[in-house]
C-alpha positions in Angstrom: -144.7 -247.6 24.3 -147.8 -247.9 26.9 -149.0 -250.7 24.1 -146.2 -252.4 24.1 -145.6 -252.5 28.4 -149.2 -254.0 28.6 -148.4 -256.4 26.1 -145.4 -257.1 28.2 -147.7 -257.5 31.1 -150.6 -259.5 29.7 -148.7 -262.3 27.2 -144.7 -262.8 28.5 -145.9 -265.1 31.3 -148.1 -266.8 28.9 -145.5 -267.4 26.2 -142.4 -268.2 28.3 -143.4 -271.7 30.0 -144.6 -272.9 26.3 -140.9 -272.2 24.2 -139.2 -273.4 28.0 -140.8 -276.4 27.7 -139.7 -276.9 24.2 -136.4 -277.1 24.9 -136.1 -279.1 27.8 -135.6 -282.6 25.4 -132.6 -282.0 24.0 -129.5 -282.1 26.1 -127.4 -280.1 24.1 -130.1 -277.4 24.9 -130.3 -278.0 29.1 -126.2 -277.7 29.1 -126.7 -274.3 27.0 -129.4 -273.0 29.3 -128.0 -274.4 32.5 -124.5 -272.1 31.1 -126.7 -269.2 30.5 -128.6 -269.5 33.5 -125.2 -269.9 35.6 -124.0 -266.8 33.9 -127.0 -264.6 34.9 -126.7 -265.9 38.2 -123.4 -264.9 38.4 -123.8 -261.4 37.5 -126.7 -261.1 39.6 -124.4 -261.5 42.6 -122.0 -259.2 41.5 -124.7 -256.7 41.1 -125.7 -257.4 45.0 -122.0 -256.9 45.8 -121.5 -253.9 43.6 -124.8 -252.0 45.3 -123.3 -252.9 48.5 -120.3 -251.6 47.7 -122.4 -248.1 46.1 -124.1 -247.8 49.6 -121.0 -248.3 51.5 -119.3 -245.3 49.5 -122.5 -243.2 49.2 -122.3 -243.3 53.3 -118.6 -242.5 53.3 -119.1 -239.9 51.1 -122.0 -237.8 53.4 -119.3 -238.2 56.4 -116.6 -237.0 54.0 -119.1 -234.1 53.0 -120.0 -233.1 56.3 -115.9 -233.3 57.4 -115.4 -230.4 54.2 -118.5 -228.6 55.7 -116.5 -228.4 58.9 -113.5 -228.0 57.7 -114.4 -225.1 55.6 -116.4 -223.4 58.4 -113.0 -223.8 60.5 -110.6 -222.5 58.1 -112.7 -219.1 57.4 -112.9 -218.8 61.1 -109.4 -218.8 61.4 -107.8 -218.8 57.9 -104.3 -220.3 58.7 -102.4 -223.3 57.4 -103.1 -225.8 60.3 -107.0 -225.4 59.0 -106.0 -225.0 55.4 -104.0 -228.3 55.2 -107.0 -229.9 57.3 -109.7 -228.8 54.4 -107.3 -229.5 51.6 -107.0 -233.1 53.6 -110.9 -233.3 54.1 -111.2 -232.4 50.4 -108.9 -235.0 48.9 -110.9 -237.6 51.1 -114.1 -236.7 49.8 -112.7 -236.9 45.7 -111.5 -239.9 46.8 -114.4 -241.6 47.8 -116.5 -239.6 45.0 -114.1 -241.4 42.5 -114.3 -244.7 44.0 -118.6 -244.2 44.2 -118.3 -243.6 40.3 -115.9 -246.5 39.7 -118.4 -247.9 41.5 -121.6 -246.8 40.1 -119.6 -247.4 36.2 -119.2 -251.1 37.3 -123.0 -251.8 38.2 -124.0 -250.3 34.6 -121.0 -252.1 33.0 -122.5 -255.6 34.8 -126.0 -254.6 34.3 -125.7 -254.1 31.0 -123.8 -257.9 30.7 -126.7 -259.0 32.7 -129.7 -258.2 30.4 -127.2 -259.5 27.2 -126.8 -262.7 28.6 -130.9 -262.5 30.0 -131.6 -261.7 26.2 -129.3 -264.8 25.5 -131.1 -266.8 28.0 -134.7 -266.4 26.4 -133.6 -266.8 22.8 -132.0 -269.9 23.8 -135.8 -270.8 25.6 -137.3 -269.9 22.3 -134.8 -271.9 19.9 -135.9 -275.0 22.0 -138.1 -278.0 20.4 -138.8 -281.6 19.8 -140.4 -283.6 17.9 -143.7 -285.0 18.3 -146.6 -286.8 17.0 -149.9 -284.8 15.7 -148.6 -281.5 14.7 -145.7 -283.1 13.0 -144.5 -280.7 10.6 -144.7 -277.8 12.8 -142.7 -279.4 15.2 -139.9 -280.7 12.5 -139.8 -277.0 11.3 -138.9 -276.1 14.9 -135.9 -278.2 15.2 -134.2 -275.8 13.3 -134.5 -273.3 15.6 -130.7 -273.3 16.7 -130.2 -272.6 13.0 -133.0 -270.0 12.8 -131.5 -268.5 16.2 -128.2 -268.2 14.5 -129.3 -266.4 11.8 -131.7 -264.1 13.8 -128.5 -263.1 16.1 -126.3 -262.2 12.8 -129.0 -259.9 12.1 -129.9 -258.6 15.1 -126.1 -257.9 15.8 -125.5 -256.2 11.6 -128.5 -254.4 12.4 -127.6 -253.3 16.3 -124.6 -251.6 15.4 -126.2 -248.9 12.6 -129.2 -249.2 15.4 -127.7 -247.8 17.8 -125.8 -245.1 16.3 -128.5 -244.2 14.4 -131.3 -243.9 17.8 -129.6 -244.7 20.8 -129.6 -247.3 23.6 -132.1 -248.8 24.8 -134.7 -248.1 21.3 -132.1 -250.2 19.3 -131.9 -253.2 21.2 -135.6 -252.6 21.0 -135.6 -252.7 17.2 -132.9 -255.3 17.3 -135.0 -257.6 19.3 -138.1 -257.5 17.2 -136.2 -258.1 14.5 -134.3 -260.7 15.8 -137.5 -262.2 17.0 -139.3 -262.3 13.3 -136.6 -263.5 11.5 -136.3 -266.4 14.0 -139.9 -267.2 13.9 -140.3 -267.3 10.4 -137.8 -269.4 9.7 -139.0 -271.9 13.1 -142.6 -271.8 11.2 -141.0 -272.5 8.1 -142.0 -276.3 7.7 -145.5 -274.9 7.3 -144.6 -272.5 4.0 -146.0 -269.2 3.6 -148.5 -269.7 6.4 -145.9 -270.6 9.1 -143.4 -268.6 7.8 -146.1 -265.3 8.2 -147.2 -267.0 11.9 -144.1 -267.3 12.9 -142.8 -264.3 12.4 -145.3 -262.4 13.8 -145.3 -264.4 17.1 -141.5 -263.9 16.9 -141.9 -260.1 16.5 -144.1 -259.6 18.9 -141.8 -261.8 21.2 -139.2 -259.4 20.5 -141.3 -256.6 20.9 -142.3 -257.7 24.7 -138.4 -258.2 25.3 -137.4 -254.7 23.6 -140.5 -253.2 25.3 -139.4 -254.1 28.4 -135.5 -253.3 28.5 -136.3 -250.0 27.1 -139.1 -249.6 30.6 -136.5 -250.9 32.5 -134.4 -248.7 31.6 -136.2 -245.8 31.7 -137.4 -246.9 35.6 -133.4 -246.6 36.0 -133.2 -243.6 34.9 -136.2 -242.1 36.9 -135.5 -243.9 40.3 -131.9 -242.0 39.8 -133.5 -239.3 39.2 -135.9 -239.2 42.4 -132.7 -240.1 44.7 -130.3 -237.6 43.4 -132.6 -234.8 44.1 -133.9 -236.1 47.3 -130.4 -237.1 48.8 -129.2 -233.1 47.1 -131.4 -231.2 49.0 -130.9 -233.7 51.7 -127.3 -232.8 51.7 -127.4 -229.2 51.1 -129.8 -228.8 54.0 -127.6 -230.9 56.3 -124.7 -228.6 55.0 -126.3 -225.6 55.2 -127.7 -226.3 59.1 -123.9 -227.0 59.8 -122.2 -223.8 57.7 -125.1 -221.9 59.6 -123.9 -223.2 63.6 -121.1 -221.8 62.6 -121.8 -218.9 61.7 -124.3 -217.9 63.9 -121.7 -219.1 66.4 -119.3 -216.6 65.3 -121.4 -213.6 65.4 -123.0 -214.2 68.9 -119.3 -213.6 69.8 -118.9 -210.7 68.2 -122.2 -209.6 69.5 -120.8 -210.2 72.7 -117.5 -208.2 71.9 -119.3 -205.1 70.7 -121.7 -205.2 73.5 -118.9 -204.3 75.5 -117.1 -201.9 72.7 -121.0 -200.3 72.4 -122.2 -200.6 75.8 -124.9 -202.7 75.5 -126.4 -205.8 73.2 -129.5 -202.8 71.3 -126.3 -200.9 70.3 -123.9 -203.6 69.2 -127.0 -205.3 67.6 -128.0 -202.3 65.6 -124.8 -202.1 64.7 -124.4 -205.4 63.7 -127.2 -205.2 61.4 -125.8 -202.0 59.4 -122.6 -204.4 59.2 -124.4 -206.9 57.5 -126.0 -204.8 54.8 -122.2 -203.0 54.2 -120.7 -206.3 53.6 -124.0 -207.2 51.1 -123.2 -204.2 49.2 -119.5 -203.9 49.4 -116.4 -205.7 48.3 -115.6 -206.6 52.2 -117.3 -209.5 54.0 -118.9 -208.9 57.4 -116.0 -211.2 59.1 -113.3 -208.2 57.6 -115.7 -205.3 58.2 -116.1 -206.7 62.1 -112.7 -207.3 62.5 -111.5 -203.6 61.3 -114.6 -202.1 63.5 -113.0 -203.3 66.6 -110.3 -200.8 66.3 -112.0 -198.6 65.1 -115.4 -197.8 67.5 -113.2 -196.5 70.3 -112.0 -193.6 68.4 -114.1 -192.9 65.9 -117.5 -194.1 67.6 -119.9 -196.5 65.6 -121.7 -194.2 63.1 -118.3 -192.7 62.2 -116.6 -196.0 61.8 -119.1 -197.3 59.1 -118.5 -194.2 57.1 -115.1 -194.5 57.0 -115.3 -198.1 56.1 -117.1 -197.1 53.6 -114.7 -194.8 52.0 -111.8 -197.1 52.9 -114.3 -200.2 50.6 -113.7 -196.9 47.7 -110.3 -196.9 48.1 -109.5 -200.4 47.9 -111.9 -201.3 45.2 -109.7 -198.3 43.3 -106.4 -199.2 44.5 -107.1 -203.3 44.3 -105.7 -203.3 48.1 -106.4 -206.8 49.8 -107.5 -207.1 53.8 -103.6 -207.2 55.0 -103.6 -203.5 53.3 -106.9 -202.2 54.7 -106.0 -203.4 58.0 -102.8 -201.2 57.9 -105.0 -197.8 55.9 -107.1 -198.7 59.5 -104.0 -198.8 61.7 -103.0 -195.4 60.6 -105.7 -194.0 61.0 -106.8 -195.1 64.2 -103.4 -194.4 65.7 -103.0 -190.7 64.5 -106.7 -190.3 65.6 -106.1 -192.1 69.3 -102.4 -190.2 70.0 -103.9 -186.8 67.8 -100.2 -186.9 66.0 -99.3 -187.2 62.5 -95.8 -188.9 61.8 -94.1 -189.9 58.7 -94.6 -193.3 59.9 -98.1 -193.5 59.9 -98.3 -191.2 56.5 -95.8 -194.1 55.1 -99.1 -196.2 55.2 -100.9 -194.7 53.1 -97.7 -193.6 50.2 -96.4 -197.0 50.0 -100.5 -198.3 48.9 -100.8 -195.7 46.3 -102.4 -192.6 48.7 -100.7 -189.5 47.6 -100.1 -187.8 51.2 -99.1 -184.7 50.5 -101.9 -184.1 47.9 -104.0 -185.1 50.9 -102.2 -182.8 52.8 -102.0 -180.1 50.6 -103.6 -177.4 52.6 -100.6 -177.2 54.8 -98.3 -176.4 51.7 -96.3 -177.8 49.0 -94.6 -181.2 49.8 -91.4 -179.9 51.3 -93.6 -177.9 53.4 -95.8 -180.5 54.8 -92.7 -182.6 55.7 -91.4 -180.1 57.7 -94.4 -179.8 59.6 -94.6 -183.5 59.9 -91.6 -183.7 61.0 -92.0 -180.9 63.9 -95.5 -182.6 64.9 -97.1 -178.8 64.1 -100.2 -181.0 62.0 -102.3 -182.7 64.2 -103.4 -186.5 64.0 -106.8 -185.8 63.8 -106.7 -183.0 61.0 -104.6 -185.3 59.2 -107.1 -187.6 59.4 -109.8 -185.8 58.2 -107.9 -184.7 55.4 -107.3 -188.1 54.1 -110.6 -189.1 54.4 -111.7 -186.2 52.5 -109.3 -187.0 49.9 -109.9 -190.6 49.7 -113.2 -189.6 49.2 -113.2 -186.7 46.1 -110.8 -189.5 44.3 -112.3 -193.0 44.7 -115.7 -192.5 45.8 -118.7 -194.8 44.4 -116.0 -197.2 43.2 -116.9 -200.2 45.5 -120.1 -200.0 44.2 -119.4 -199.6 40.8 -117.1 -202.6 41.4 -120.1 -204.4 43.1 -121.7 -204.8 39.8 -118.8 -206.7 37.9 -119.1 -210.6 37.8 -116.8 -211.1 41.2 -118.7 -208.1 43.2 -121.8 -210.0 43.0 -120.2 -213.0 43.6 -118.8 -211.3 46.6 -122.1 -210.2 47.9 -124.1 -213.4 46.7 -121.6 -215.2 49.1 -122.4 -212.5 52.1 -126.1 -213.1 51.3 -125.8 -217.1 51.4 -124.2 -216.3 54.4 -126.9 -214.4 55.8 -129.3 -216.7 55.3 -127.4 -219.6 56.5 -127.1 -217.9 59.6 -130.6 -218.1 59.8 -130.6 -221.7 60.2 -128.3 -221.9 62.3 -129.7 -219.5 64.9 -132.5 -221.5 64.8 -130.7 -224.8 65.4 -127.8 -223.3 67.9 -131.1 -221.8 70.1 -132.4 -225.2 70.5 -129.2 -226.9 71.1 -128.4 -224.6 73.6 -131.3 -226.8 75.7 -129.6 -229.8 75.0 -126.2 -229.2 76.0 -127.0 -226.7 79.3 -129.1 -230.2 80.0 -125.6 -232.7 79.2 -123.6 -230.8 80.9 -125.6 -230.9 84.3 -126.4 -234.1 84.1 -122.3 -234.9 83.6 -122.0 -232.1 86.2 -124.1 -233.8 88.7 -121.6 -237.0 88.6 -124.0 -239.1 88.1 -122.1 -241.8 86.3 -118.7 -241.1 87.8 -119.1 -244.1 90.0 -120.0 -246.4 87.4 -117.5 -245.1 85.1 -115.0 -245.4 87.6 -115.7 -249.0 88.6 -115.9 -249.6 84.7 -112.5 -248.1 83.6 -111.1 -250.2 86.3 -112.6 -253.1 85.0 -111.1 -252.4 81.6 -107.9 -251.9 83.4 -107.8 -254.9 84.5 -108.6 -256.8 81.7 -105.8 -255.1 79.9 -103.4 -256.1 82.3 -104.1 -259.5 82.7 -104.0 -259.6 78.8 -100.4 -258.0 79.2 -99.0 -260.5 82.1 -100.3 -263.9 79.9 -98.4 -262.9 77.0 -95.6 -261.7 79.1 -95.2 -265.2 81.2 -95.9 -266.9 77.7 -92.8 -265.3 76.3 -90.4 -265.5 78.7 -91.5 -268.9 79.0 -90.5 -269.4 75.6 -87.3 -268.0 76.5 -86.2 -269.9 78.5 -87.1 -273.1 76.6 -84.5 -275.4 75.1 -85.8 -274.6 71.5 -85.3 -270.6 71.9 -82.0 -271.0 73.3 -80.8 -273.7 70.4 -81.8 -271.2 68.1 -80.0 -268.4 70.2 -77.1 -270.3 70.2 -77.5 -270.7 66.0 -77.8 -266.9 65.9 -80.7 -267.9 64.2 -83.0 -264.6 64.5 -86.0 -266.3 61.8 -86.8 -268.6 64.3 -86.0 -266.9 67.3 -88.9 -264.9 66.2 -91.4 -267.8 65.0 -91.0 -269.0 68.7 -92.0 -265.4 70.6 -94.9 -265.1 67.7 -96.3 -268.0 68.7 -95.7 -267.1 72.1 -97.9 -264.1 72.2 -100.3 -266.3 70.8 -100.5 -268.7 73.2 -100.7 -266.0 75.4 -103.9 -264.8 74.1 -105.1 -267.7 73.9 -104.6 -268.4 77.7 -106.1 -264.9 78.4 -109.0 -265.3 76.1 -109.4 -268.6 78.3 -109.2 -266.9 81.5 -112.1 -266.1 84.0 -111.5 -262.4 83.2 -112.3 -262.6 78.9 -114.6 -264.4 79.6 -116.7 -262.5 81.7 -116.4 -260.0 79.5 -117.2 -261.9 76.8 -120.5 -263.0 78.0 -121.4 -259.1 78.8 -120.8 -258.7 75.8 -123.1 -261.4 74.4 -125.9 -260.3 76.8 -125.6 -256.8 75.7 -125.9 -258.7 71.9 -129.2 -260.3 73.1 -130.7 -257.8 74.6 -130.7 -255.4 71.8 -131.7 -258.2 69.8 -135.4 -259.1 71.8 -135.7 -255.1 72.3 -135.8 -255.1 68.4 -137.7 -257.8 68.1 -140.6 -256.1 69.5 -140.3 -253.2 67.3 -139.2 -252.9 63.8 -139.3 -248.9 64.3 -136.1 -249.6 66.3 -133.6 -251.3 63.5 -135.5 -251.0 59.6 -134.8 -247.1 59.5 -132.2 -248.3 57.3 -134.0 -250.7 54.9 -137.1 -248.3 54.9 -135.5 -245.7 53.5 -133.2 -247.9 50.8 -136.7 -249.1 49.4 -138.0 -245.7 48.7 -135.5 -245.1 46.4 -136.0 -249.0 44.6 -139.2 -247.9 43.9 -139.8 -245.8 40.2 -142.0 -245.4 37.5 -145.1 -247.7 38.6 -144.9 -246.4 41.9 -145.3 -242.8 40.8 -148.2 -243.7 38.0 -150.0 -245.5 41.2 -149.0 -242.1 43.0 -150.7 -239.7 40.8 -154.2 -242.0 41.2 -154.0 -241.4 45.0 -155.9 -237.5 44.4 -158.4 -236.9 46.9 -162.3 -234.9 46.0 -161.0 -232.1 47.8 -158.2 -231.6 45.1 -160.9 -231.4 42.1 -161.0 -228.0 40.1 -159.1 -225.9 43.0 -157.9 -223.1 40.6 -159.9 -224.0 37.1 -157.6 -224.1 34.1 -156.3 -227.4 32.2 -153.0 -227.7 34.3 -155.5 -228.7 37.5 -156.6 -232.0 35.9 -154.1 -235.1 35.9 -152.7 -237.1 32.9 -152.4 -240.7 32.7 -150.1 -241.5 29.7 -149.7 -244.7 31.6 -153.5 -245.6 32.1 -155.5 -245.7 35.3 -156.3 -248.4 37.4 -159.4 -247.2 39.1 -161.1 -243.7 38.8 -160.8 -242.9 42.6 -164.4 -241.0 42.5 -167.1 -239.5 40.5 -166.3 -236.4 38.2 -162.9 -237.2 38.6 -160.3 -235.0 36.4 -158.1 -236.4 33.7 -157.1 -235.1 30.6 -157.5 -238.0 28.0 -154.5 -238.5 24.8 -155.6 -239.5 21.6 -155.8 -243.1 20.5 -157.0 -244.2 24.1 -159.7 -245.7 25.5 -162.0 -244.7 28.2 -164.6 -247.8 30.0 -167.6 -248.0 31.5 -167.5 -249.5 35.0 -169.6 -252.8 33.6 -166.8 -253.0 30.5 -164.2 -252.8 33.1 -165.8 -255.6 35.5 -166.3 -257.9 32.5 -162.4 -256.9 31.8 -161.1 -257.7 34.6 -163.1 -261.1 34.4 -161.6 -262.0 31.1 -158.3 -260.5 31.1 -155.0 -262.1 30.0 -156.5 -264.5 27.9 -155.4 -264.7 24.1 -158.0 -267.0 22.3 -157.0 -267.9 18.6 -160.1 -270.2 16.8 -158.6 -271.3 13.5 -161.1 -273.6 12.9 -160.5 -276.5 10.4 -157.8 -276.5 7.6 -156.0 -273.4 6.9 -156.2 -273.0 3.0 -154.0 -270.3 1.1 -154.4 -269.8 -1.8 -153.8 -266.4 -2.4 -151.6 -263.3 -0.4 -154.9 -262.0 0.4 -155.3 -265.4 3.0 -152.6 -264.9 4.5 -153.1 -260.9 5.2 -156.3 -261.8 6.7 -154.7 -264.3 8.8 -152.5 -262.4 9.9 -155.2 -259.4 10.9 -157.2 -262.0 12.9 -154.3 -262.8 14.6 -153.1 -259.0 15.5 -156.7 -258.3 16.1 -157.4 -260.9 18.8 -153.7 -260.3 20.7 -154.5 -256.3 20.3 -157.8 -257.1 21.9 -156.2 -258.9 25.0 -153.6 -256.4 25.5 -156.2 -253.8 25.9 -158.2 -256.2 28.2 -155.0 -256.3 30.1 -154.3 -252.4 30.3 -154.7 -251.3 33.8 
């Protein structure tokens, strides 16, 4: 395929102004082209308005990205319906516009693909071209059949493109199609001439083909790359800006809780070594650190912080065993936490536990048979805290090592990959949250400081005033109208259609009259110096306004720019670890070896220059020079082989002359 882009490069340009110019004496050939060329022109402007329109959605669709971000971070923060219905809103905005971006996106390849058919169209039309002429006479007759031998070519191309391109795939079989196409065109255009034109002619047309083929399937591919590069840059563009946003939040989140068991611990080295065991529980459990600092608030002041965890721990056993959600841990917590606190065990409080699955009075077991241990119950002689104990100890001999053996099925690790992406995140955003904590302290004394307060004052007056001068022009307007002898004819009518018409155009004149007056005025030509301004400050700078653009032209550039890429190596990268994979490959050839010694791995079939070659290459390049020199007799199939060689040879010899 290299061969066939170079060709591409080196003999299109040469070939297209000849079969143009061909066909610009027959009018029945200007109306087709002017049609064709209409046509491409056509679809080139819906392809500007349809990779508008992919920009426009691909920006709605960050902001809608960001808004789920958010709205995620929000509802686990707070986990009720208000923030719920906000996500689920947040999310069906975001499909929206993904659908829309691949309606979109399916529109550009649908019109793309129309474009290069009827750009395909365009140059077979250019090559069907001719007129007749003196000197070369019977060439030139034979090429007034090219409409015929375009026809034919097309039914061929088009039986053939079907099988084609079932058989391969697009692009290769328009690539086959076209150099088909192309020969059987340009052996029946060469004709006139017999076996000798019919042989030229079909190799030109080839070729011809081949050059078009060659370079749909490159463009193609350069699609298909560019894509490539921007979906991976503007993914891990995305995720970043996701993850930075997830992680505010978070870190957010903890520093209050840091803050809350600073207080429960007595300082920030307690709650903060505590924090830190929490976040390697919830790594290794089926609870998240949210749930496990959420039941630890209860839990510190009776148990104390070491305790707490352990219990936690057993209590992660228990529900892994029992499959008890957060609601049903919370109340297991209560229980315990309230028989601990008050050092009483009621039936109450042992109803926890029974109506999840705990069997109580197995728990409780030492203090007698079940009848027995309701009695005591029942005449407080069990205290709280024993009862606790016993639980726990119970709780324990039954279920423990189940949240860890649960921690190992599919949605364990899920569990714990989330508190771990969560982790991590946090890391970001403690990192972000620190710096922006400069930012804002600075905002909010400069707002503090009133600086602007004047200004703004004097300005929301201003817009004030404007409003209600606005308000009284339309109002006079309309009762002006009113009062008129047309409103009250059509009062008297009861007729309400144009009772209307007349206060419409009422408010209009209205507005007009305001945007007239002194007032919108003056604020129109703020406005326009504002305008003006901005427009000589970025005049001076293009740093200030081509962000935009700069970064939309990264992602037009593909293939080409990444072959000229990989030339750009510096001596210092030469043989820095030893080993094949340190040298570069050029499957696309190299324009210039950058220094001496420099590293390539070569493929086979190419060729490799000395600097004088190159020199006297780029001197002679991109000329094709065919010396058929007097008559050209055939007598034999051997001639018109050897014709046919000198002909390959000399256009193989300029495309290599042309290679970069």
């Amino acid at each position: 395929m290299a061969e066939e882009v170079g060709i591409v490069m080196t003999l299109y340009d040469k070939m297209s102004p000849t079969m143009k110019a061909m066909g610009n004496n027959t009018k029945a050939f200007d109306k087709a082209m002017q049609a064709l060329e209409q046509t491409c022109a056509a679809y080139e402007k819906e392809q500007k308005a349809l990779t508008a329109d992919a920009s426009r959605w691909k920006s709605a669709l960050e902001a809608s990205n960001k808004k789920v971000s958010e709205a995620r971070t929000a509802y686990k923060k707070f986990g009720d319906e208000l923030h719920k219905g906000i996500l689920d809103e947040a999310i069906k905005e975001q499909e929206e516009y993904k659908a829309r971006l691949k309606d979109t996106e399916s529109a550009m390849n649908s019109s793309r693909k129309s474009l290069m058919s009827y750009r395909d169209e365009l140059r077979k039309t250019g090559n069907s071209g001719g007129s007749e002429g003196s000197g070369a006479s019977g060439l030139l007759k034979g090429l007034l059949s090219a409409g015929l031998s375009r026809q034919v070519g097309d039914a061929i191309a088009q039986a053939g493109g079907s099988f084609l391109s079932s058989a391969i795939g697009e692009p290769e079989a328009r690539f086959a199609s076209s150099v088909l196409s192309g020969a059987v065109s340009g052996g029946m255009m060469g004709a006139a001439l017999g076996l000798p034109g019919i042989a030229i002619g079909a190799l030109v047309g080839g070729l011809s083909g081949a050059i078009s083929g060659g370079s749909e399937i490159f463009a193609a591919r350069d699609d298909a790359f560019k894509s490539y590069v921007q979906d991976a840059a503007e993914a891990q563009i995305s995720a970043r800006d996701e993850a930075i946003t997830s992680g505010s939040g978070i870190a957010g989140s903890r520093e209050q809780k840091q803050l809350a068991f600073a207080t429960l611990l007595g300082g920030d080295a307690s709650a903060g070594a505590f924090l830190d065991e929490v976040k390697a529980m919830a790594a290794a459990t089926n609870y998240t650190y949210d749930e496990i600092t959420s039941y630890a608030k209860s839990m510190v002041k009776p148990f104390g912080a070491d305790r707490t965890l352990d219990m936690l721990k057993t209590l992660s056993d228990t529900s892994a065993a029992l499959s008890l959600d957060s609601s049903d841990n919370g109340v297991l917590i209560a229980g315990l936490s309230r028989m601990q606190l008050t050092d009483k065990t009621t039936q109450e409080y042992l109803n926890y536990f029974s109506e999840r699955g705990i069997d109580v009075y197995e728990a409780l077991s030492q203090w007698g048979d079940a009848a027995t241990v309701a009695g005591k119950v029942s005449s407080g002689a069990i205290r709280g805290s024993d009862a606790v104990e016993a639980l726990l100890t119970y709780m324990q001999e039954q279920y423990g090592g189940l949240s860890e053996r649960m921690a190992s099925t599919y949605e364990g690790m899920m569990g714990n990959l989330e508190d771990a992406e969560a982790n991590a995140e946090e890391a970001y955003g403690i990192g972000y949250n620190e710096t922006r904590k400069k930012g804002i302290q600075a905002q909010t004394e400069w707002l503090a400081a009133g600086a602007q307060d004047e200004a703004n004052r004097a300005i929301g007056a201003w817009q004030a005033q404007l409003e209600n001068e606005k308000e009284r022009y339309i109002r006079e307007a309309v009762n002006a109208a009113m009062e008129g002898e047309d409103y009250q004819r059509a009062k008297a009518e009861d007729d309400a259609a144009e009772m209307g018409r007349i206060l419409m155009q009422a408010k209009v004149r209205g507005m007009d009259e305001y945007n007239a007056s002194e007032g919108a005025q003056e604020a129109l030509a703020a406005e326009m110096t504002l305008v003006e301004g901005i427009r000589s400050d970025a005049g001076m700078n293009s740093d200030y306004w081509d962000a935009g653009y700069e970064r939309g032209q990264w992602y037009t550039r593909g293939l080409a720019a990444a072959l000229a890429g990989n030339a750009s190596v510096t001596r210092g990268e030469r043989r820095t670890g030893g080993g094949a994979s340190n040298y570069h490959r050029y499957a696309y050839g190299l324009d210039r070896v950058p220094y001496d010694d420099f590293p390539a791995l070569l493929h086979e079939g190419e060729r490799v220059q000395t600097a004088a070659q190159a020199r006297a290459a780029d001197a002679g390049a991109g000329s094709v020079n065919l010396n058929l020199n007097g008559p050209v007799t055939v007598r034999e199939e051997a001639d018109l082989d050897k014709l046919a060689r000198k002909f390959a040879n000399e256009v193989r010899r300029a495309a290599l002359l042309a290679e970069p």
